[in-house]
C-alpha positions in Angstrom: 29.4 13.3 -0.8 31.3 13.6 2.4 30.4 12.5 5.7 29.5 15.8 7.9 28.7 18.2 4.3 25.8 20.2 4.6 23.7 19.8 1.3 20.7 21.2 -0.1 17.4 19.0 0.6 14.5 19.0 -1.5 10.9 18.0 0.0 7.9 17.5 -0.9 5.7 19.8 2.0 2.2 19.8 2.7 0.7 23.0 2.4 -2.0 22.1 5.0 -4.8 19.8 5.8 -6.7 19.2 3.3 -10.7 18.7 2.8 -12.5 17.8 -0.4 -10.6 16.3 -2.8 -6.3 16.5 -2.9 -5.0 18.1 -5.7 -1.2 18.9 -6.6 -1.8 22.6 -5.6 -2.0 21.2 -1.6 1.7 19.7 -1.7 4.4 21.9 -2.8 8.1 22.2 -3.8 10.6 22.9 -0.7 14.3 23.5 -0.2 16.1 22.9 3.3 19.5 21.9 4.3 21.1 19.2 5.9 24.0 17.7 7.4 25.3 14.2 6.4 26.1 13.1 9.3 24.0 11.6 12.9 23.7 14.4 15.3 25.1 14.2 18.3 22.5 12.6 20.9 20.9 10.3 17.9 22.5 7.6 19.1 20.3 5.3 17.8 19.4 7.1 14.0 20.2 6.7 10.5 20.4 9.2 8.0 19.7 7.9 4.5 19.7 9.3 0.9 16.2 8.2 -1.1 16.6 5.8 -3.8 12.4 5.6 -4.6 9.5 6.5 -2.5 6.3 5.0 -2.4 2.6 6.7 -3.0 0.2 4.7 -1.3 -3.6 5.9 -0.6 -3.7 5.7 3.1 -1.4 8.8 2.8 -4.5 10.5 2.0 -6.3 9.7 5.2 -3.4 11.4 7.2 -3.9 15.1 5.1 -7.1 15.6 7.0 -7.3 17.1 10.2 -8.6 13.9 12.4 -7.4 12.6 15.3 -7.2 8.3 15.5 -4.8 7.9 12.5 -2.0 5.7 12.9 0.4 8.1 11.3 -0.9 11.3 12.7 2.3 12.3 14.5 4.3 12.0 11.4 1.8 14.5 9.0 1.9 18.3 9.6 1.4 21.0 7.4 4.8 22.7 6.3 6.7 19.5 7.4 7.6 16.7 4.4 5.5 14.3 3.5 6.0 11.0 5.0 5.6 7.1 3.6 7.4 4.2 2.5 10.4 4.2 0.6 14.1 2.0 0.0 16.9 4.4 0.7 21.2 4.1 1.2 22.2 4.7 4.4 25.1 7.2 4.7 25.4 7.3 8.2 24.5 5.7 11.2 24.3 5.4 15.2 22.5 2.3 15.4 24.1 -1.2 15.6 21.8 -3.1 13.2 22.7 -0.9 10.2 25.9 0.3 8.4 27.2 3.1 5.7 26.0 1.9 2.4 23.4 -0.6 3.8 20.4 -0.7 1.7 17.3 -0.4 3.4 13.3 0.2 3.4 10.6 1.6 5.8 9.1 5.0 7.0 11.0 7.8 5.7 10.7 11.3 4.5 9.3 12.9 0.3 12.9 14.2 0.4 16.3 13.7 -1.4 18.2 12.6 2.5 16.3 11.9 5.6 16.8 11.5 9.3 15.7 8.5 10.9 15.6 8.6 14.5 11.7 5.4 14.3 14.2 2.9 13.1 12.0 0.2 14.8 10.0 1.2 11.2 13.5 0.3 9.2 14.3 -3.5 7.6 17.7 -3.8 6.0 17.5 -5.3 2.4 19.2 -8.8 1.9 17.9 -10.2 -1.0 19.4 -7.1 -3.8 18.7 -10.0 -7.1 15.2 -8.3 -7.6 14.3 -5.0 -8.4 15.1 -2.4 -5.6 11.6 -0.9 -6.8 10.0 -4.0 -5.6 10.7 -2.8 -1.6 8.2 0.0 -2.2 5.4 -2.9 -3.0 5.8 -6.2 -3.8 8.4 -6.8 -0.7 7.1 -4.4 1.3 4.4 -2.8 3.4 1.4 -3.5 0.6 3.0 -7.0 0.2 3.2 -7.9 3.7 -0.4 -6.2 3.7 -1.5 -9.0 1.1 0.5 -11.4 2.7 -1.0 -11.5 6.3 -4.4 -10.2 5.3 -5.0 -13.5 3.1 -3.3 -15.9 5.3 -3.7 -14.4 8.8 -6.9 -12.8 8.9 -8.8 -14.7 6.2 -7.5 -17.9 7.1 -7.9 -19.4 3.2 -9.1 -22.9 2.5 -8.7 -24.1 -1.6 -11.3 -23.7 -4.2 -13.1 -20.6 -2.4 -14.5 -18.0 -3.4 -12.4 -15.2 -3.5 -13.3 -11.3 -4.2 -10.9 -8.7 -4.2 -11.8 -4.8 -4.4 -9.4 -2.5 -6.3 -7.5 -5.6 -7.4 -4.8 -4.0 -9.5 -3.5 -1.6 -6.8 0.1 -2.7 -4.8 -2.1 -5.0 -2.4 -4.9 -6.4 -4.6 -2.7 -8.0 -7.2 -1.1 -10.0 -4.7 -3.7 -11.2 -3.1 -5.5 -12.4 -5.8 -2.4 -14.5 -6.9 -1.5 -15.2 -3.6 -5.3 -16.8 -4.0 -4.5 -18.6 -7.4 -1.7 -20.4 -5.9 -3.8 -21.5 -2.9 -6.4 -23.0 -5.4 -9.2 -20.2 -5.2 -12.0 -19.0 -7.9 -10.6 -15.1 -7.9 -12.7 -12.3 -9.2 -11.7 -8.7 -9.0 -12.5 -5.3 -9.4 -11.0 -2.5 -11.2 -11.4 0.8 -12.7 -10.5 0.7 -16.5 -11.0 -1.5 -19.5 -7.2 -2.0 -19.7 -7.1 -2.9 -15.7 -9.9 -5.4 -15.9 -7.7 -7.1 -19.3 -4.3 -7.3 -17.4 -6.1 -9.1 -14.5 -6.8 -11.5 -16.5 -4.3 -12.0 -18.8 -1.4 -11.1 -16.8 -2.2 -11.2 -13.2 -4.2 -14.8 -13.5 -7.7 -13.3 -12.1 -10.5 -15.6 -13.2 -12.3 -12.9 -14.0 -12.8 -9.3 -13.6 -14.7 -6.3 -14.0 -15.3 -2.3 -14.1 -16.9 -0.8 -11.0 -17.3 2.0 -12.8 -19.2 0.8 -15.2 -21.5 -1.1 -12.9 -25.1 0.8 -12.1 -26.0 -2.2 -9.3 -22.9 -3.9 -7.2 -24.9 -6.1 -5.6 -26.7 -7.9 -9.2 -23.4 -7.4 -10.5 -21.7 -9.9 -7.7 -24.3 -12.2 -8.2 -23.5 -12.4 -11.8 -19.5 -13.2 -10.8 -20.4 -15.4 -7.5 -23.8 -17.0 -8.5 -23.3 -19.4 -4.8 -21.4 -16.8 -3.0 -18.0 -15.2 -1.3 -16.3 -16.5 0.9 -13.6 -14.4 1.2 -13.8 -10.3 -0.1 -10.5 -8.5 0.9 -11.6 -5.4 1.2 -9.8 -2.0 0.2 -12.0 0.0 -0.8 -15.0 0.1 1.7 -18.6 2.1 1.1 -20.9 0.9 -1.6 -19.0 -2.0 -2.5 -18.4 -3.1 1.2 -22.5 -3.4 1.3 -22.8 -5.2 -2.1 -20.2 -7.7 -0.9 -22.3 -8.5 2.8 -25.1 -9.4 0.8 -23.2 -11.7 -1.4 -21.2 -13.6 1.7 -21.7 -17.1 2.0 -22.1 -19.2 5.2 -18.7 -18.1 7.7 -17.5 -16.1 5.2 -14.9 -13.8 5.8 -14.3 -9.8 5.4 -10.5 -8.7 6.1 -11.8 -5.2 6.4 -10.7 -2.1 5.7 -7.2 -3.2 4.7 -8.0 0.7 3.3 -11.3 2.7 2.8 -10.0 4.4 -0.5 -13.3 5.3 -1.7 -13.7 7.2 1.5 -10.5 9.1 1.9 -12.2 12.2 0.1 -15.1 12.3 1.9 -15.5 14.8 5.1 -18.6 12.8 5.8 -18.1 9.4 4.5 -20.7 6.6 3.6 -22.6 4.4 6.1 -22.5 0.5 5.4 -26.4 -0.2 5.9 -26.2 -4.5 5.5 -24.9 -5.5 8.6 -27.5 -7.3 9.9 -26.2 -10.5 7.0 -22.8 -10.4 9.5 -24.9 -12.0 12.1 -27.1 -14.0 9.6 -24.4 -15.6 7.7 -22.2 -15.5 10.6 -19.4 -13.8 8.7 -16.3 -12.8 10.4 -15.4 -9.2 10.3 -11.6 -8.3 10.7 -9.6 -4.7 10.5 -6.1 -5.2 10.8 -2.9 -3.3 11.1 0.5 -4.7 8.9 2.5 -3.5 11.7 1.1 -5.6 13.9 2.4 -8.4 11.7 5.9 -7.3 10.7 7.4 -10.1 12.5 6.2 -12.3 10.1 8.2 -10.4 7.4 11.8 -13.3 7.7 8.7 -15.8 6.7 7.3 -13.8 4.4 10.1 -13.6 2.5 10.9 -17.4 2.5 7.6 -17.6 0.4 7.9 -14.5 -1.8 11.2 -14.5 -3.0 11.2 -18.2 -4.7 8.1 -17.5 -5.7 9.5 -14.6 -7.6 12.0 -16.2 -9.0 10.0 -19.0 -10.4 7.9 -16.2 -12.2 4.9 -17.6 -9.8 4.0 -14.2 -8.7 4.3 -11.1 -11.3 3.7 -7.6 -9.9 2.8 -4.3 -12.4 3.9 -1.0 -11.4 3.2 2.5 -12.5 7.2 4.1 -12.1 8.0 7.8 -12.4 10.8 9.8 -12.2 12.1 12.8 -10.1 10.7 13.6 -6.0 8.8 16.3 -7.9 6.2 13.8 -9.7 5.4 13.1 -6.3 2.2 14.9 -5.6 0.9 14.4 -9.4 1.5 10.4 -8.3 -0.5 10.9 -5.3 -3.1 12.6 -6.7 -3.1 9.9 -9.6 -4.3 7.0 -7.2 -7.7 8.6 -6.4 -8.8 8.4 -10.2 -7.9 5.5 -11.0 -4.7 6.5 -13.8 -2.4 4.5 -12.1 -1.1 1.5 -13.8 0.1 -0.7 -11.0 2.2 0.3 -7.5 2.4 3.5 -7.7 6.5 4.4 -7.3 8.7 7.6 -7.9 12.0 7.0 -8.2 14.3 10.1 -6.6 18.1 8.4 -7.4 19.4 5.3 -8.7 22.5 5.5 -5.7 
């Protein structure tokens, strides 16, 4: 297509904010139009066509009418839904990127989108693995793996390592991420086939079902008979409470890398064991991946070769077309998801 064309732009809209539990009838199908080309006065913005998109569950968090999001400005009914994704640029104003650049970051559920928060945007260097891999692996839930482990936990070899919701984009890194740092890993998922592929695939010592778990506290004791030192926490609620009465002596929480179990709750859940935090003197972190993202040149130095030398393997759950976009979404909260959840719009 030609620089300045006007095309047709399909989106994927909120309908409005959204209370209870999101279903596919809250996002819907929308058609707009747009010009291939910078506007004038954007000096400084890119407009890219989307290769694949990301479905992540903080998205969730931002379909509710709250205020102290970290993403509230981008998330308003009628508008298109906004996340990760790896997109072509066609056009740009900016000096650090170019026509036909490859890049990923904050971008629009839409077939071309304008870009004007480029300080969200990384230009893609390293094209010998899987574009795909730039919504995950490469990305914001690796880089969320990355400096949660290393920055916030602060690892030492042969802990004790727990990981909640271990097969989603960040858990499975972490818990390798662990392996290679000489760690006992145990994580948590929420299928049979999950709990197998941790530990066959992913390199888990073990594994189970929370959902098939009546007591998370007796069953932590069963996996950690002396103790966590480390849980990496994405899930918060009941199992955040199980895990502070499991935490051994300056044992460390990188909390609420996510709160999925709460994202559908207008009320959620209170943590009621917090008195262990000054007991066991356990360090309690939240943390923001942004607030990291200029560790991403080192990150890379340590992912990529790892990649290559098949030390780190990473599942995900593809789909095709923007409109499997909201079934995706929706897909994350019960657990069908197979992996990093990514919808692929066009392959350039």
């Amino acid at each position: 297509m030609a620089s300045g064309e006007e095309v047709r732009n399909k989106q994927v809209v909120l309908r409005d904010y959204v209370s209870g539990y999101l279903k596919e009838s809250d996002m819907c199908m929308a058609t707009a139009t747009i010009t291939l080309k910078v506007p004038e006065g954007n000096s400084k913005a890119v407009l890219v066509k989307n290769l694949y998109l990301s479905c992540d569950p903080y998205i969730r968090g931002h379909t509710k009418s709250i205020q102290g999001g970290y993403a509230d400005e981008y998330f308003k009914p009628g508008s298109p839904i906004v996340g990760y994704g790896v997109a072509k640029v066609l056009d740009s104003g900016h000096p650090d990127f170019k026509k036909d650049d490859l890049v990923w970051g904050f971008t629009g559920w839409e077939e071309y989108s304008l870009i004007t928060a480029t300080e969200s945007l990384f230009k893609i260097h390293h094209t010998d693995v899987p574009l795909s891999y730039y919504t995950g692996l490469l990305s914001m839930p690796g880089m969320t793996a990355y400096t949660g482990f290393y920055e916030v936990c602060a690892p030492k070899k042969e802990e004790y390592v727990f990981v909640s919701s271990a097969f989603g984009a960040v858990g499975q890194l972490v818990g390798q991420l662990a392996k290679l740092l000489g760690c006992y890993v145990v994580g948590s998922a929420g299928s049979k086939e999950k709990v197998d592929l941790l530990k066959t695939k992913i390199g888990f010592d073990e594994a189970f079902n929370y959902k098939e778990e009546k007591d998370y506290d007796a069953c932590l004791k069963r996996y950690f008979p002396e103790g966590i030192d480390i849980y990496f926490d994405s899930v918060g609620g009941k199992m955040l409470d199980a895990a502070l009465l499991n935490m051994r002596l300056d044992g460390r929480i990188a909390a609420c890398c996510g709160m999925i179990s709460q994202y559908e709750f207008d009320q959620p859940e209170g943590v009621h064991n917090l008195f262990n935090i000054i007991t066991k003197r356990v360090r309690v972190e939240g943390f923001m991946v942004f607030d990291y993202y200029h560790l991403y040149p080192k990150f890379l130095d340590t992912m990529i070769p790892y990649i290559k030398e098949g030390k780190i393997v990473y599942e995900e759950d593809i789909t095709e077309g923007l409109e499997s976009l909201p079934s995706a979404l929706v897909r994350l909260f019960s657990g069908k998801n197979a992996g990093k959840a990514v919808v692929v719009v066009a392959r350039e």
